[in-house]
C-alpha positions as YAML, in Angstrom:
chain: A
units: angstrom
residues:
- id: 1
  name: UNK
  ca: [215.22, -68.66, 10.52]
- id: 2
  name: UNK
  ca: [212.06, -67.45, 10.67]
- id: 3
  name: UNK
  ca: [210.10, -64.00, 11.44]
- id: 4
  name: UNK
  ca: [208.40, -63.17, 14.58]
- id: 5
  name: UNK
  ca: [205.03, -63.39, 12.43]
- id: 6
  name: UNK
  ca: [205.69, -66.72, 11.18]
- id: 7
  name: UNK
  ca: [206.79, -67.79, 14.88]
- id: 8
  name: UNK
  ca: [203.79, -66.96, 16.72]
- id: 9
  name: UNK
  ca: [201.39, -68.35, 13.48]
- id: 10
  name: UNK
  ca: [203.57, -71.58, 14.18]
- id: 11
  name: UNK
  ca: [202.68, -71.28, 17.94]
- id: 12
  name: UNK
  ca: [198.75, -71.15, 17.62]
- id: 13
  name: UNK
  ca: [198.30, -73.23, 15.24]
- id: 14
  name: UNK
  ca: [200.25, -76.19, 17.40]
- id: 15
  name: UNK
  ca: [198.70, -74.28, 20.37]
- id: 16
  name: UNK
  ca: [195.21, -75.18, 18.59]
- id: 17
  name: UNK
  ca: [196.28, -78.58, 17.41]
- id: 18
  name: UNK
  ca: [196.94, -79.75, 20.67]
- id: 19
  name: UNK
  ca: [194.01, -78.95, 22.32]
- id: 20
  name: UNK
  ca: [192.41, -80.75, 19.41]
- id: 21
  name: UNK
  ca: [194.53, -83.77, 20.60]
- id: 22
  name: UNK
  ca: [193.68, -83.31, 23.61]
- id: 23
  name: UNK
  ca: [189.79, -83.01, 23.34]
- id: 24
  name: UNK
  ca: [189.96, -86.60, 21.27]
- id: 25
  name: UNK
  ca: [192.08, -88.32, 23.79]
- id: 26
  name: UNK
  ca: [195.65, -88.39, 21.44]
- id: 27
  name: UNK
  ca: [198.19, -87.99, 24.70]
- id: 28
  name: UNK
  ca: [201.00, -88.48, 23.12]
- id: 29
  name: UNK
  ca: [200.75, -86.83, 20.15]
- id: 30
  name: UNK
  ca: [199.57, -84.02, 22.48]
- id: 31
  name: UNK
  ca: [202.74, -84.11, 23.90]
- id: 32
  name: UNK
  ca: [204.61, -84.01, 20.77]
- id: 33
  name: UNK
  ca: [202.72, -80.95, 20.02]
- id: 34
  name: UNK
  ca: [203.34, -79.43, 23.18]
- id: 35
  name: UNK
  ca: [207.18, -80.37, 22.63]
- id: 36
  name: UNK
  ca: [206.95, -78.57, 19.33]
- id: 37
  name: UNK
  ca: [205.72, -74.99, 20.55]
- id: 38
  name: UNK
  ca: [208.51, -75.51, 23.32]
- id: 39
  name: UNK
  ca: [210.86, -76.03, 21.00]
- id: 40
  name: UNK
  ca: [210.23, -73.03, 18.60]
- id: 41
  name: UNK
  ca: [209.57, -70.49, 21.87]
- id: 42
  name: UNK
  ca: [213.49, -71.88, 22.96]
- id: 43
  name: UNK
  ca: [214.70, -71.15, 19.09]
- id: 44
  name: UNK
  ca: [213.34, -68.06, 18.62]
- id: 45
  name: UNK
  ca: [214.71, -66.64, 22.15]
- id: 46
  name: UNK
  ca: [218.50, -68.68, 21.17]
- id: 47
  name: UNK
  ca: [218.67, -67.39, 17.77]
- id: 48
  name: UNK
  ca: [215.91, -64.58, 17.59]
- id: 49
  name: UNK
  ca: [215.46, -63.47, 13.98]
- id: 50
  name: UNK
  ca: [219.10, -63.05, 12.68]
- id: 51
  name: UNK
  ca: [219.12, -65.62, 9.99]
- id: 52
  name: UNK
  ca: [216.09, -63.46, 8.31]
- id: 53
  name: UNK
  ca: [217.85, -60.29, 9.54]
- id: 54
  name: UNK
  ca: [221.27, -61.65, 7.86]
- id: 55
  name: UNK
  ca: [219.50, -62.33, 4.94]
- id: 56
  name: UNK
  ca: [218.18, -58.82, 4.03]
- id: 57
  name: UNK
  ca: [221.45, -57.32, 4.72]
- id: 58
  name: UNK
  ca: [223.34, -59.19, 2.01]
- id: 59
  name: UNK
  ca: [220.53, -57.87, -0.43]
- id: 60
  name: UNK
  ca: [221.47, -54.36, 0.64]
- id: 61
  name: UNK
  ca: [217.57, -53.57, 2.29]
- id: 62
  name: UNK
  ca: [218.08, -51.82, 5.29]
- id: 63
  name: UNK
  ca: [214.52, -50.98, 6.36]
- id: 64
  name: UNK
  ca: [213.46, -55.14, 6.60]
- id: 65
  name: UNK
  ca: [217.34, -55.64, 8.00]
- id: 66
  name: UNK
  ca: [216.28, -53.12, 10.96]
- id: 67
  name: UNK
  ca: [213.10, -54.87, 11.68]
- id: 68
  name: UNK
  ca: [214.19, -58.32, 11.67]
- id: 69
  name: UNK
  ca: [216.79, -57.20, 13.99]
- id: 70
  name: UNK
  ca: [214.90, -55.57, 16.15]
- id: 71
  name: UNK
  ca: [212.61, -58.68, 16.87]
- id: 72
  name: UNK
  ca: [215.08, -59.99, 18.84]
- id: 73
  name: UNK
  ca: [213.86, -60.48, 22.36]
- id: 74
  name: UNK
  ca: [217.11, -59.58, 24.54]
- id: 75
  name: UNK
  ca: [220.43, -59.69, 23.39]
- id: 76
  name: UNK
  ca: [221.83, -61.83, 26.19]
- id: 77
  name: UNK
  ca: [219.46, -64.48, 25.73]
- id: 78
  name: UNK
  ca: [221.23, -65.10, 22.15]
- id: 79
  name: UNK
  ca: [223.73, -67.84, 21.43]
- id: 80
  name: UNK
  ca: [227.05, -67.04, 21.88]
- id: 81
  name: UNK
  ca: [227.66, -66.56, 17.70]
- id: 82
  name: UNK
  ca: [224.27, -65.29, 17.15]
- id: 83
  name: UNK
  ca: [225.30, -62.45, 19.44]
- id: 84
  name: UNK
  ca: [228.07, -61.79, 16.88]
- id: 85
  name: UNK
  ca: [225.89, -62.00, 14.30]
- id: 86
  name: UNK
  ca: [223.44, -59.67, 15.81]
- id: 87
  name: UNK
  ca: [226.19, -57.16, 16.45]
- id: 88
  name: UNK
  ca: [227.65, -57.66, 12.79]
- id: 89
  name: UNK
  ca: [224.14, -57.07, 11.51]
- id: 90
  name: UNK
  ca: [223.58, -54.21, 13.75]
- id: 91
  name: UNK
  ca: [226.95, -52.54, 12.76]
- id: 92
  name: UNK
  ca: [226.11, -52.45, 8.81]
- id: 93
  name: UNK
  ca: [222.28, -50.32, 10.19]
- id: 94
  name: UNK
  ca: [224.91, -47.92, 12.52]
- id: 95
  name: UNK
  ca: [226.68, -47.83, 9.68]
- id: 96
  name: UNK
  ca: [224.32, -46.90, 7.03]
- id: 97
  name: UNK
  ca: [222.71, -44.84, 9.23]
- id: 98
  name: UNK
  ca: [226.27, -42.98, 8.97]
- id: 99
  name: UNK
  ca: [226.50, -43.43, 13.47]
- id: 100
  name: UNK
  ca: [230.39, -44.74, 12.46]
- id: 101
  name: UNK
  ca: [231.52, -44.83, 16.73]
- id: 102
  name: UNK
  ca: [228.76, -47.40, 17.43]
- id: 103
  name: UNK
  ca: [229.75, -49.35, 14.39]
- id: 104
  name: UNK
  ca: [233.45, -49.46, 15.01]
- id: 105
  name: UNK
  ca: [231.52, -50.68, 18.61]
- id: 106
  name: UNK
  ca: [229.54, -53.35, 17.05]
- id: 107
  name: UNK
  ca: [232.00, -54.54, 14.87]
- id: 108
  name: UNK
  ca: [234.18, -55.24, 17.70]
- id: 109
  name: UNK
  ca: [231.55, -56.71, 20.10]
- id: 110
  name: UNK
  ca: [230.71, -59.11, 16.75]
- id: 111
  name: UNK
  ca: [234.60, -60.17, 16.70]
- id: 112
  name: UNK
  ca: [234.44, -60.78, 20.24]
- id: 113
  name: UNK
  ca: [231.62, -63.26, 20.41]
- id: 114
  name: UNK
  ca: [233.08, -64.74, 17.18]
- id: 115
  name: UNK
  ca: [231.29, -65.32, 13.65]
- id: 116
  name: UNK
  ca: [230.74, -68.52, 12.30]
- id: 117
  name: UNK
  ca: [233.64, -67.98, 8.96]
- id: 118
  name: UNK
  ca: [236.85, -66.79, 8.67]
- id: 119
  name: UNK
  ca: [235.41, -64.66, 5.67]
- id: 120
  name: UNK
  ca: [232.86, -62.89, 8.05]
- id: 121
  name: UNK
  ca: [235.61, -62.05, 10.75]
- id: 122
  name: UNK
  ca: [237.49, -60.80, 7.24]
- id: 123
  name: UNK
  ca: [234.43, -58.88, 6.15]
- id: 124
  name: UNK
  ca: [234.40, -57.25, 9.86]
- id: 125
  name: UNK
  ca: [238.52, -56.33, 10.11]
- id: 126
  name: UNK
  ca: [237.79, -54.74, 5.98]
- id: 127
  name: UNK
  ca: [234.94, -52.51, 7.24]
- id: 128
  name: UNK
  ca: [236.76, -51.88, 10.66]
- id: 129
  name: UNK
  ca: [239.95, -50.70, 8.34]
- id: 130
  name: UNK
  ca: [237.08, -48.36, 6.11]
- id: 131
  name: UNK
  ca: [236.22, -46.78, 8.93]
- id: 132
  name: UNK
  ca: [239.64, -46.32, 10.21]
- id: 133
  name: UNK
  ca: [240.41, -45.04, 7.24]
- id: 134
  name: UNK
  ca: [237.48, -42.65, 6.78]
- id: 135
  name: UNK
  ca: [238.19, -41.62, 10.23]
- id: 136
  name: UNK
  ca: [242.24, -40.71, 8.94]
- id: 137
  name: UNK
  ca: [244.07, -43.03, 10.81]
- id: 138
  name: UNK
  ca: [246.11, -44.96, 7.85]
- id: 139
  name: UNK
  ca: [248.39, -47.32, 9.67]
- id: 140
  name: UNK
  ca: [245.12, -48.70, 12.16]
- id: 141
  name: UNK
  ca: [243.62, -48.70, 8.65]
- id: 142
  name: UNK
  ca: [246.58, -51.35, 7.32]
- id: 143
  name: UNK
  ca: [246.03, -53.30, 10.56]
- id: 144
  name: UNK
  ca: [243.27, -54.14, 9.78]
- id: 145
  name: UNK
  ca: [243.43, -55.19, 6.44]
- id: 146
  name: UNK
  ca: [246.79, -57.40, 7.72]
- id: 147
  name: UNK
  ca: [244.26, -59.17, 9.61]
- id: 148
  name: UNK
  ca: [241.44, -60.05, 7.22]
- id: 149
  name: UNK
  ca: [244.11, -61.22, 4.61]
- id: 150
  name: UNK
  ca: [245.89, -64.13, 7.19]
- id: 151
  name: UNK
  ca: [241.94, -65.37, 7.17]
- id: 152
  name: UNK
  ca: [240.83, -67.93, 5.01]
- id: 153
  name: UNK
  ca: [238.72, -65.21, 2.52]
- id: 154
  name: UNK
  ca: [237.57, -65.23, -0.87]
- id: 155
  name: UNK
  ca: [238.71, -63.61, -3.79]
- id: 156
  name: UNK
  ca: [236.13, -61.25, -3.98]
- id: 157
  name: UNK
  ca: [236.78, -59.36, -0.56]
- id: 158
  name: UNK
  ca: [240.70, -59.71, -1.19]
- id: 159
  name: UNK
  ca: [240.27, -57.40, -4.53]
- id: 160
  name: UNK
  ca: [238.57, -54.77, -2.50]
- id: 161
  name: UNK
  ca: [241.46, -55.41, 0.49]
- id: 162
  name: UNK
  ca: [243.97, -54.85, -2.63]
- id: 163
  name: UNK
  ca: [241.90, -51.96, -4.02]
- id: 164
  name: UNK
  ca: [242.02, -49.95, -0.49]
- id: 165
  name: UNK
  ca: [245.73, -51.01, 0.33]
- id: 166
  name: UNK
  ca: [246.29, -49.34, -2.92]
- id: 167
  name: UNK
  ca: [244.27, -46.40, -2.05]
- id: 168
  name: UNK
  ca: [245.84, -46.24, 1.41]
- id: 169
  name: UNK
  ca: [249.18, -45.89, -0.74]
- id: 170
  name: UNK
  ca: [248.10, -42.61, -2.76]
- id: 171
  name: UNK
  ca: [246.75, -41.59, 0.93]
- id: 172
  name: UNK
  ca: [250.07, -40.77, 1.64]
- id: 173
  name: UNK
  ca: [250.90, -38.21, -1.04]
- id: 174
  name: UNK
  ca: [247.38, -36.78, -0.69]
- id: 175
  name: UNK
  ca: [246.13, -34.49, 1.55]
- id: 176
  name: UNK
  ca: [242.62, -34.72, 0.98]
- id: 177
  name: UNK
  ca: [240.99, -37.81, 2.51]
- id: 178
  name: UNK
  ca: [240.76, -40.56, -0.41]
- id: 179
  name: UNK
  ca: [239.22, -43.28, 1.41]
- id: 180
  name: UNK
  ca: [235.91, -40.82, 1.83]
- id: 181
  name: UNK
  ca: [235.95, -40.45, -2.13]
- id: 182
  name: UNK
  ca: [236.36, -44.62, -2.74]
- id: 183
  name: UNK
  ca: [233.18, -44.55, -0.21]
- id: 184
  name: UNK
  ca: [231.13, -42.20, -2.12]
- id: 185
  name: UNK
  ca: [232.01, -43.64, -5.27]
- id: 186
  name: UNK
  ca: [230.60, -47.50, -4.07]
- id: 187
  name: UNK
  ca: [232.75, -50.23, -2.68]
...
């Protein structure tokens, strides 16, 4: 939701309001206060910066993606989806950063603690059967992309399911790698 600069601004400046409260005698409203800065210090642990992190990732910027993700404070401290969203998040960086083991990793860590849409989990099983595919392994490759079409996805990630099931196809009569060359040429 928000950025770890934004989140500790929040924090002083109730921090500071509520010692004004207190200093004029305003208990409750001192309490309220206090409430508030407990309740953002519990958010930002529960949900960390993924929202902001999520958010950069769908415009493609991988530098702001990285350090949104990395304000998270500790994994395990993350809600059960936001840990799937972390991992999702972290598996496009590993990914772009061309480390395609610890993707296929995170990818499969972000199915396991579950994403909030069907057409995330799809998104995940399409770049799972990329990799796959990169990595020569066809029929894991058409797995995958059995498994993101029985979810409830749009029409937008089903062309590019049809586009690599067609590719995957001409893979067979090929003996160069043609999944590498849709890659390079932008999905």
């Amino acid at each position: 939701m928000f950025s770890k600069r934004i989140r500790i601004l929040k924090i002083v400046l109730f921090t500071f309001f509520t010692i004004i409260f207190v200093l004029i005698d305003k208990i409750p409203v001192s309490i309220l206060s206090i409430t508030l800065i407990l309740l953002d210090i519990f958010n930002w642990i529960r949900y960390g910066s993924i929202n902001v992190a999520l958010r950069h990732m769908k415009k493609n910027n991988l530098e702001k993606t990285k350090k949104y993700l990395n304000e998270t404070i500790k994994i395990d401290w993350l809600s059960r989806t936001y840990k799937g969203y972390y991992y999702f998040i972290k598996a496009y960086v590993e990914t772009s950063e061309e480390d395609l083991v610890e993707a296929v990793n995170c990818y499969e860590k972000a199915l396991d603690y579950g994403l909030r849409t069907e057409n995330d989990e799809g998104i995940v099983y399409f770049q799972l059967a990329l990799l796959a595919g990169v990595a020569g392994k066809s029929e894991t490759s058409r797995d995958f992309l059995v498994k993101a079409k029985k979810l409830k996805i749009k029409s937008q990630l089903l062309e590019k399911i049809q586009r690599v099931e067609g590719i995957l196809e001409k893979q067979k009569d090929s003996k160069t790698n043609l999944m590498i060359d849709y890659l390079n040429k932008g999905v």
